[in-house]
N, C-alpha and C positions, 0 to 999 in steps of 0.2 A: 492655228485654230482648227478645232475637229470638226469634222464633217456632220450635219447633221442628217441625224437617222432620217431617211424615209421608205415607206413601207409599199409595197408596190402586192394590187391585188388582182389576179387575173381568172382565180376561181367564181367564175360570174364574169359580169362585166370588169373591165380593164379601171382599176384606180390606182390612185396614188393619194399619199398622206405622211404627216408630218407631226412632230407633237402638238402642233395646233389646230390639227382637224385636216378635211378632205383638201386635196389640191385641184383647184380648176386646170386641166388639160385643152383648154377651149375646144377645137372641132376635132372631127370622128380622124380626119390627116393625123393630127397632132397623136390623138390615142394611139393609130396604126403604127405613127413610128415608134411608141414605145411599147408596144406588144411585139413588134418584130426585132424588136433589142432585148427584150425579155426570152422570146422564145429563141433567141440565140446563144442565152446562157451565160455572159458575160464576155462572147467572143465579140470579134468584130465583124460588121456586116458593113460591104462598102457601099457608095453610095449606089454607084452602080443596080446593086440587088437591090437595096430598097426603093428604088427608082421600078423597076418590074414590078415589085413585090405591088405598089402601091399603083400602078395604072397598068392594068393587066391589057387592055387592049392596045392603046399605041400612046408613051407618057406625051406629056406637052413641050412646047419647047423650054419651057423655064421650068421643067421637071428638077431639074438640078438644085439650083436656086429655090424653087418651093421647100426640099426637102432642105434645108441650110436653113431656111426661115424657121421650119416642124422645130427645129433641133436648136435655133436658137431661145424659140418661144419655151419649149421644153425645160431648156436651162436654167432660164430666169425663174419659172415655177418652178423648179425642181430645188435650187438653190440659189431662193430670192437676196441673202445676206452675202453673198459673194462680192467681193470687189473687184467694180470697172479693169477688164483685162488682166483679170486674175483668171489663170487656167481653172478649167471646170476639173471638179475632182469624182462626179457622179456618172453624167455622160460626155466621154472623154472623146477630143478625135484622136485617133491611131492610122496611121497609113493612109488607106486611102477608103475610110469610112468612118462610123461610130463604133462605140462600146457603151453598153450601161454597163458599172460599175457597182451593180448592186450588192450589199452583204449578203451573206450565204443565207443567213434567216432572214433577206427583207423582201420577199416573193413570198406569199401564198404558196402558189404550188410548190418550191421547194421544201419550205416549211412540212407540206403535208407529203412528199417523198420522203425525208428526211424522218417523219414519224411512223410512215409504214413500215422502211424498211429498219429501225428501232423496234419494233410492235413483231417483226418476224423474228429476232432473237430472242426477245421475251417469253417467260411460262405467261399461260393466260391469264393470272391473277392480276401482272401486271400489264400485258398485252393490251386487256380491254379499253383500261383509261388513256393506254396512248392510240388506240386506232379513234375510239371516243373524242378524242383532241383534235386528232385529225382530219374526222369526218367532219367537225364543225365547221371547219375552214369553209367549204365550199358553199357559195352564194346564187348559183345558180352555174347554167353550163360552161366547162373551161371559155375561156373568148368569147364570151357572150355576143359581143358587138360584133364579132368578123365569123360568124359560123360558117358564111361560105368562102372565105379566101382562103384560098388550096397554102399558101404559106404558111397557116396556123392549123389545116386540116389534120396532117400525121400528128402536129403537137396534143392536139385536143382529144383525139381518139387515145394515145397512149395515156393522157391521164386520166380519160373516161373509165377506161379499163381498169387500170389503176384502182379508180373509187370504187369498180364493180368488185374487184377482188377485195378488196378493204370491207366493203359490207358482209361478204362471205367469211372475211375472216374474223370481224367481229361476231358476227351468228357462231364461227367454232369456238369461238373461246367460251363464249354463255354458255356451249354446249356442256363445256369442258367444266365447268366453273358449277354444270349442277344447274344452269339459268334456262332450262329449255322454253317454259311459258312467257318467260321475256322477250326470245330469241323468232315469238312466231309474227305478230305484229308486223316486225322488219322486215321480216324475209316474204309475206305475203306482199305487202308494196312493192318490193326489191322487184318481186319475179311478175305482178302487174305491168312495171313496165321493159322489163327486160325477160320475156318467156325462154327464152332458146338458154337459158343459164342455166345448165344439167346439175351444178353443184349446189345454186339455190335451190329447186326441188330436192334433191339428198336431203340438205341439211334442212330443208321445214319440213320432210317427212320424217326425220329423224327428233325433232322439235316435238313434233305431235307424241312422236308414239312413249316420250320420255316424258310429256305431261299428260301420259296415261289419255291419249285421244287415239287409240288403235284404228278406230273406223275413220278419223279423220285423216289419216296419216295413210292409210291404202287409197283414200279416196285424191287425195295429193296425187300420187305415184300413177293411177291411173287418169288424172287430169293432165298429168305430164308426159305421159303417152300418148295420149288427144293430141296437146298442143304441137309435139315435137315430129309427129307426124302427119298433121295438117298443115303446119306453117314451115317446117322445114325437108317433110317428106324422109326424116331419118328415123329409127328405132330409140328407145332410150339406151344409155350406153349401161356396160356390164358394170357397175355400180349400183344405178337403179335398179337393175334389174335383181340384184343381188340383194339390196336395201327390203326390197318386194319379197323374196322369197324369204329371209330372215325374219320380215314381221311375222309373216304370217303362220311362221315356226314359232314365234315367241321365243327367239334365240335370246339366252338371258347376257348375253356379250354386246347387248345392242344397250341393256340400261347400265355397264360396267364398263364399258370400251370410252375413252376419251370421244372430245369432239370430234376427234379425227376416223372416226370409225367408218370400216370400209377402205382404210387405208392404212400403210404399214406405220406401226409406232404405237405407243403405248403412254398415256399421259406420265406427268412424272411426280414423284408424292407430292407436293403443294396439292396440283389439281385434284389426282385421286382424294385427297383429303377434303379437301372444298365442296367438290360434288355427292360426298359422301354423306358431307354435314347437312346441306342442303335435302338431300333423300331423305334423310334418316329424321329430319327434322318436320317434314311434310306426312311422312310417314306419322310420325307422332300427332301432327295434330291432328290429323285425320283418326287415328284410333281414340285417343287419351283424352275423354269428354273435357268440357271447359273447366267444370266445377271439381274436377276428380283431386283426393286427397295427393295423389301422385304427382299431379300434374306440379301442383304445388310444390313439394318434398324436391322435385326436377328443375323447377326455378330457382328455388332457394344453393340448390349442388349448382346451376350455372353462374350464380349469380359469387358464388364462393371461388369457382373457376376464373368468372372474370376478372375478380380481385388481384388477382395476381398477374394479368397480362401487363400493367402499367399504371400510370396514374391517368388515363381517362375510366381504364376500368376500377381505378378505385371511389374516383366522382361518381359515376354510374351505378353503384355499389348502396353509396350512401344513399342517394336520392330512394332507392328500391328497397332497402331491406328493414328499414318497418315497416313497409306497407306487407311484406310477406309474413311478418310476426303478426300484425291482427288480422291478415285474411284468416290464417291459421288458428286462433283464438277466435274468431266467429264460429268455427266448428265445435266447439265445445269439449273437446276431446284433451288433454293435460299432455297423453303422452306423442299427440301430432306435433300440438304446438312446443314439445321441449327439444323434438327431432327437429323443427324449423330452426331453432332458434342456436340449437347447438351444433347443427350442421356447418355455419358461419364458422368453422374452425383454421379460421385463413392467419397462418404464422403473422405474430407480430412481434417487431425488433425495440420500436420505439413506443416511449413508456409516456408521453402526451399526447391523449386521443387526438383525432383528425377533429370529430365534433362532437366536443362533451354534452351538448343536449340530446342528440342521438345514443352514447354512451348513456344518458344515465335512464332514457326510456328501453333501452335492451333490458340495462339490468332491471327494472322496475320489472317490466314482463319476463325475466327470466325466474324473478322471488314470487310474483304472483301463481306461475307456475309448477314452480318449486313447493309453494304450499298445498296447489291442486294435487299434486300426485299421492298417491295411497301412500302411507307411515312405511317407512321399513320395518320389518319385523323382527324383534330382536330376540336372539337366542342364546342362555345363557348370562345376560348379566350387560355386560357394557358394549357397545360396539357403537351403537346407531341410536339417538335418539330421536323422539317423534318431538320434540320443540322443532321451537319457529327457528334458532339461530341469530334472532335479534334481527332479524330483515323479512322472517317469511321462508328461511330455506330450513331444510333439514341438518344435525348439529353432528357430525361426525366427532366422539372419542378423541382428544388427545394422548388419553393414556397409553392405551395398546399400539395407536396406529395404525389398527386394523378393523378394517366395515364388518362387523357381523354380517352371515349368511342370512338372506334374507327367504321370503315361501316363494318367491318366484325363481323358477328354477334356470328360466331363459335369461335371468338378467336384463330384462326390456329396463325396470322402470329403474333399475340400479343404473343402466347406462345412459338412458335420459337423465337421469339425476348426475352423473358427471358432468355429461356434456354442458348441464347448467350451471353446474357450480363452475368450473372451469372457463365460462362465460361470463359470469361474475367476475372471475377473476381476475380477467384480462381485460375487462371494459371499467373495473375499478383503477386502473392502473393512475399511481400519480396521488391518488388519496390517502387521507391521515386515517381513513374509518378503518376499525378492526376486522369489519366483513369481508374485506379482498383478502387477506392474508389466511384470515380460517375457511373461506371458500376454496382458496387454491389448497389447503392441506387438506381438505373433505376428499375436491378431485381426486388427488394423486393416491389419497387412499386405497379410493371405489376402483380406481383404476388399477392398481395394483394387484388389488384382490382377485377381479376380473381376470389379470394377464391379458390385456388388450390393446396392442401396440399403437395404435391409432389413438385411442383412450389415452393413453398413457402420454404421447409426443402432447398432447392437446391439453391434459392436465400439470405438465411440466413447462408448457408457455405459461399457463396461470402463474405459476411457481413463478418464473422467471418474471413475472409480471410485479409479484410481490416481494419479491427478494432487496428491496429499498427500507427496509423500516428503519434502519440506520447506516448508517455511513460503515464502509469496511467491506461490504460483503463480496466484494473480487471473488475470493475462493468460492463459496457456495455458489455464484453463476459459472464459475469454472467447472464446476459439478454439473448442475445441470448442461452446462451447454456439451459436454463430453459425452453425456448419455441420451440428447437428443442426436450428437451425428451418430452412434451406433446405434441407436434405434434405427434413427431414418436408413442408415444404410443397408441393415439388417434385413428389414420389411418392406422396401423399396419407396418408403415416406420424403421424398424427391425434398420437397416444400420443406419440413421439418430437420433433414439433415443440412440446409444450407443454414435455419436457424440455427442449430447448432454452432454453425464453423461461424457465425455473424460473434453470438453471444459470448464466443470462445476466445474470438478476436478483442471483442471488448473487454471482459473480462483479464484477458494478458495483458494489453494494453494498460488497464489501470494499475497489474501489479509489476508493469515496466519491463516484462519479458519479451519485446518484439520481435523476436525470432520465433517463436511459436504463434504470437502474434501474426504474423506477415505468410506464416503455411494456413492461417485458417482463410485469410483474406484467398490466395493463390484459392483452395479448394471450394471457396466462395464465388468465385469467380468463373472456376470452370466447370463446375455444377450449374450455373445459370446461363451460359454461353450453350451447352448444352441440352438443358433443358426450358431455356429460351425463358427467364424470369429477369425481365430489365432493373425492376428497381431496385437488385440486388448491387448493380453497379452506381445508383447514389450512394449507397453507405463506403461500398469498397474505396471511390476514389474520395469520400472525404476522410476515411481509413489515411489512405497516400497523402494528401495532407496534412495531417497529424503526423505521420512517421517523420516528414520534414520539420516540423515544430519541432519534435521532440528532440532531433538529431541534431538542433542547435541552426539549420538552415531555415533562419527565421525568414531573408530575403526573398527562399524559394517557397516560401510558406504561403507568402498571402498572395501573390498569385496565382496558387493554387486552390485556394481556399477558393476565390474568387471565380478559379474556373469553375471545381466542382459545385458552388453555390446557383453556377449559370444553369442546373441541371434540374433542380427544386421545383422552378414553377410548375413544369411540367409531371411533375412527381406525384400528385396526388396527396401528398401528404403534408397537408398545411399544419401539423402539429407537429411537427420536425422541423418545417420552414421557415415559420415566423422568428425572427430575433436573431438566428443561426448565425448569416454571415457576422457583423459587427461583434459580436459576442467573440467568435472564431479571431476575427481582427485583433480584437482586444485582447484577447490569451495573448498574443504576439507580442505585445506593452507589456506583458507581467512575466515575461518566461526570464526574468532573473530574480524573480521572488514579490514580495507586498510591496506596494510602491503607488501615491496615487498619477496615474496617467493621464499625459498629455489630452488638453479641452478637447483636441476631434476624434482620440480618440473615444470620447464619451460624447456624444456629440449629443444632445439631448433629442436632436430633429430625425433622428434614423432610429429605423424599425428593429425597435427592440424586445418588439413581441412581449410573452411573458417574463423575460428578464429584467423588464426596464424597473419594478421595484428596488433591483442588488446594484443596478446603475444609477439611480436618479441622487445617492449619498457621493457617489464617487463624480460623477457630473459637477452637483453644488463645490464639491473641494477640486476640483481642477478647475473654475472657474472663481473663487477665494470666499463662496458663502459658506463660513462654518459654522452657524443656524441652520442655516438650511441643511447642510450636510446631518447635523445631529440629527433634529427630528425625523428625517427620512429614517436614520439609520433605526432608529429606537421604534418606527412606525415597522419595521419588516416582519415578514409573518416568519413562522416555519418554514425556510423551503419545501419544495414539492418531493414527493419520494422516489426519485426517479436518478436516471443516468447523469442528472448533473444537479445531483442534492453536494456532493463533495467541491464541485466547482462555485453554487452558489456561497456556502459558509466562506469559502476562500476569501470571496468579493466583501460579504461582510465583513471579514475578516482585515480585508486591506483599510474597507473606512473605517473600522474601528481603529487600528494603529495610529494612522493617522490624525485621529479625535482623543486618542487615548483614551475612550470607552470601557473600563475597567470591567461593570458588565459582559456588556457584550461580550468583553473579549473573553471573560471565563463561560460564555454560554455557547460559544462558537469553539470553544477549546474542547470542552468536555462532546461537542458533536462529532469534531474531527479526530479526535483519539483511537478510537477502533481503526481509522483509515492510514494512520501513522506511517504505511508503509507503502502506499499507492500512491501513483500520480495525480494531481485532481483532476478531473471532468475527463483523464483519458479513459476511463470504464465507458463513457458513451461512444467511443469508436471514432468521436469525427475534433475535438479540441482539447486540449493538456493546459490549466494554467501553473505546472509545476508542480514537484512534490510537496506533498503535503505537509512532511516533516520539516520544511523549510518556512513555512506560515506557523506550524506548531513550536518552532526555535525562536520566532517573534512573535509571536503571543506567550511566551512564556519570559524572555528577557522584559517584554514591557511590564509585566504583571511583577514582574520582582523588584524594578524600579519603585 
């Protein structure tokens, strides 16, 4: 039977507890002996010593025996579920005294040595929250109950110390970290009740003068001259002293020097960069009025920056960025609000918005805008029309290809006018409407004509956004994804050349080339390791489990699918997430061709997101409703135009076989035709349900019957 935990607390008064709550230790005897078995560390103390320890002037003669009593009371509190003449497994006798037997984390204090001296190898970033943890610990003074027994005296001084250095080294980190106006609070209490602390003074005159309090920060250094030489009769040391003559130089190494300043060493780039953000950020708000057009245009570039940290800053994202398209639009101005709107130029891979009602109020403000801006002017004949485009935007030529030169010679409204079509383009993504497609050709025009590589990586997502209107199109994303990573690498477009190697990945994938395939995933991967962009690694390891599908390793398939599925929640992107795993499962049932699949694998109860229409036919025939199966099938719409428009026809495709849907099967024939030579659904990078041409061999044998 295992021992149960108990937690022993000596930061403060002396307790003890259990998962059931505090332990009664009855009398102050009882507490002393197990503070003197705690402050002995796990050694043994004989009876003998605690026999002194505990009647310091002359013990009694049942001193012995009392303490055998302390020790037996102890036990039974300690570990009440022990059986009669069962050795104690907590506090043990050894030789010729006790031991507590405590775990290494079940003392307070060790717990918060344990943290400091973690918190000393740490950069400050993370320093802070474990000295943070650790100062908690403390409930008042070590030993609270025994402050004057000389036994616990050296103990209590060293962890006093202890906590004094711990608050000090909290104050450097906030230094370090850019937190100076945090750091002052602390450190003025700190040094209320510990004056003679030369390092507290440093560091809260260094506080002051880094939250721009110059007078209050000489006036510090000169209160610590007072004090250090009325209550201790000594000088300040050559630190302060140094600290003093530096402010008062306005030495600029005092607002650029690490916490540790005054002292040798040099923060290391986390921190340098932490405190940098912090400056520069304070900096801002203090110049860059509330209401300033800037200020805005700077939220919107953060907000586009955070998008890409992970999926909390993709959530964060969402919640914020219409509210920055109508702050922008209350200004009145067409070409603020198309720099707001089109600044949002944050790559995307996957072709099912996060949240189609935020999707289609962008695009709503992007065509409302699109209409505000001044006509382009056209020169010569065709290029640019001043129509609406059928949505409100401007209607760029198919014929030439090319934007007519407009009167404006900067290009301002021509390049706001990309960045909105191209906004369109990519927030239409998944749609049957004919606007995303001639929005993405407008962009990559304007942008062309321009020569504006940024333009350009920004209007070729659109492209790639629209490149679904039918089934087949592998190559033409091989195209663009080829010319997004030379772009990006070319112009240093970090963001845009890993879309590249993502869309290149897919794109090979569906035309079943996985050696080209598996170099863009590699260069995917260390472009984000790199340049520190995580959610480049959802797509890649659900990449890795495809490669096993495909490779006939269907065993190692679905726990992997499984694993990289464990990675979603957290991903920000609930339009990739929904449906995925099961769907991914279910490829696994079809990778020998059309067949209807086992009842769990269609399980009707699991989350089949937007899929579950192409499953609810296959569902009714794995469990023998073939009514039910019919109408479902004949009720399906158009698949969606996206990375697995070729995997859904498939699915139809399987319940048609099976219903022998003559229909259907010539309506789902002629859609997968163009794709004849691709994998299905491996163009979306993460599931294969087999070649195509394999479903196109059965649906064409049944139709000849």
């Amino acid at each position: 039977m295992e021992r149960e935990e108990v937690l022993f607390g000596v930061l403060g008064p002396v307790t003890a507890e259990n998962r059931s709550g505090p332990i009664a230790l009855k009398g102050p005897r009882h507490r002393a002996v197990l503070a003197r078995l705690i402050v002995a560390r796990r050694r043994v103390v004989p009876v003998a010593r605690l026999v002194a320890d505990l009647w310091t002037d002359s013990p009694p003669p049942g001193a012995v025996g009392a303490v055998q009593t302390f020790v037996a009371a102890l036990r039974r509190a300690l570990e009440p579920d022990r059986p009669p003449r069962a050795p104690a497994r907590l506090l043990v006798t050894e030789g010729p005294g006790y031991a507590l037997r405590a775990a290494p984390d079940g003392v307070d204090a060790w717990r918060f040595e344990t943290a400091v001296g973690e918190a000393a190898e740490l950069p400050p970033a993370r320093a802070l929250p474990r000295l943070d943890e650790a100062l908690e610990l403390w409930r008042g003074p070590a030993y609270a109950d025994f402050a004057h027994e000389e036994w616990v005296r050296g103990e209590r001084a060293r962890l006093a110390e202890l906590r004094l250095r711990s608050v000090e080294r909290r104050a450097d980190a906030q230094l370090a970290l850019g937190l100076a106006a945090e750091a002052v609070p602390d450190l003025d209490a700190h040094l209320a009740d510990h004056p003679w602390r030369e390092d507290a003074w440093r560091l809260l005159a260094l506080a002051l003068y880094r939250a721009d309090r110059q007078g209050d920060a000489l006036a510090v250094l000169r209160r610590a001259r007072s004090t250090l030489v009325e209550q201790l009769g000594v000088d300040p040391g050559p630190g302060l002293r140094r600290l003093e003559a530096d402010i008062l130089a306005q030495d600029p190494a005092l607002g650029a020097a690490a916490g540790q300043a005054g002292r040798a060493g040099q923060a290391g780039p986390t921190e340098t960069a932490a405190r940098l953000w912090t400056r520069a950020t304070a900096a801002y708000d203090r110049t860059v009025a509330a209401g300033a057009r800037a200020r805005l245009e700077t939220t919107v570039g953060l907000l586009r920056d955070l998008a890409v940290t992970g999926g909390g800053g993709l959530t964060a994202v969402r919640e914020h960025r219409m509210a920055a398209v109508s702050a922008a639009e209350e200004f009145g101005d067409p070409v603020l609000t198309g720099r707001v709107i089109g600044a949002f130029d944050v790559p995307a891979i996957w072709t099912r918005g996060d949240d189609p009602e935020l999707a289609r109020q962008i695009v709503a403000a992007a065509e409302r805008t699109l209409a505000a801006l001044p006509p382009p002017e056209v020169s010569g004949g065709s290029g640019v029309s001043g129509g609406s485009g059928g949505s409100g935007g401007p209607e760029v030529s198919d014929v030439s290809g090319v934007v007519s030169r407009t009167s404006h010679a900067d290009g301002t409204y021509d390049a706001v006018r990309c960045r909105l079509l191209a906004t369109v383009a990519v927030e239409t993504r998944g749609s049957h409407s004919s606007r995303g497609p001639q929005a993405a050709r407008q962009a990559e025009a304007i942008a062309r004509r321009l020569d504006d590589p940024a333009l350009l990586a920004f209007a070729l997502n659109g492209a790639f956004m629209q490149s679904f209107t039918r089934a087949g199109l592998a190559p033409r994303r091989a195209e663009i994804g080829a010319e997004l990573v030379a772009l990006g690498a070319r112009h240093g477009l970090v963001t845009y050349e890993v879309l590249g190697h993502l869309i290149s990945l897919q794109a090979y994938g569906a035309l079943g080339d996985f050696r080209s395939a598996d170099a863009h995933a590699t260069a995917a991967d260390r472009l984000a390791a790199r340049h520190e962009l995580p959610l480049v690694g959802v797509f890649t390891r659900w990449y890795g489990a495809l490669r096993l599908a495909a490779s006939g390793d269907l065993a190692g398939a679905g726990p992997a699918y499984e694993s990289a599925a464990a990675d979603l929640p957290d991903a920000g992107m609930p339009g990739l997430t929904h449906g995925l795993l099961p769907l991914a499962l279910l490829s696994l049932h079809l990778a020998d061709g059309p067949r209807v699949p086992a009842r769990d694998a269609v399980d009707p109860a699991a989350d089949w997101g937007p899929y579950r229409p192409w499953i609810t036919p296959l569902a009714a025939l794995a469990s023998g409703d073939r009514p039910a199966a019919r109408t479902a099938l004949r009720a399906l719409p158009d698949p969606p135009r996206d990375l697995l428009y070729e995997a859904c026809c498939c699915l139809e495709a399987t319940a048609a076989l099976a219903l022998g849907d003559r229909a259907v099967l010539t309506r789902v024939r002629d859609r997968l035709l163009p794709a004849s030579a691709e994998l299905a659904g491996a163009g979306s990078g993460l599931l294969t349900l087999g070649p195509v041409s394999r479903y196109l061999t059965a649906i064409t044998a049944a139709l000849r019957d």
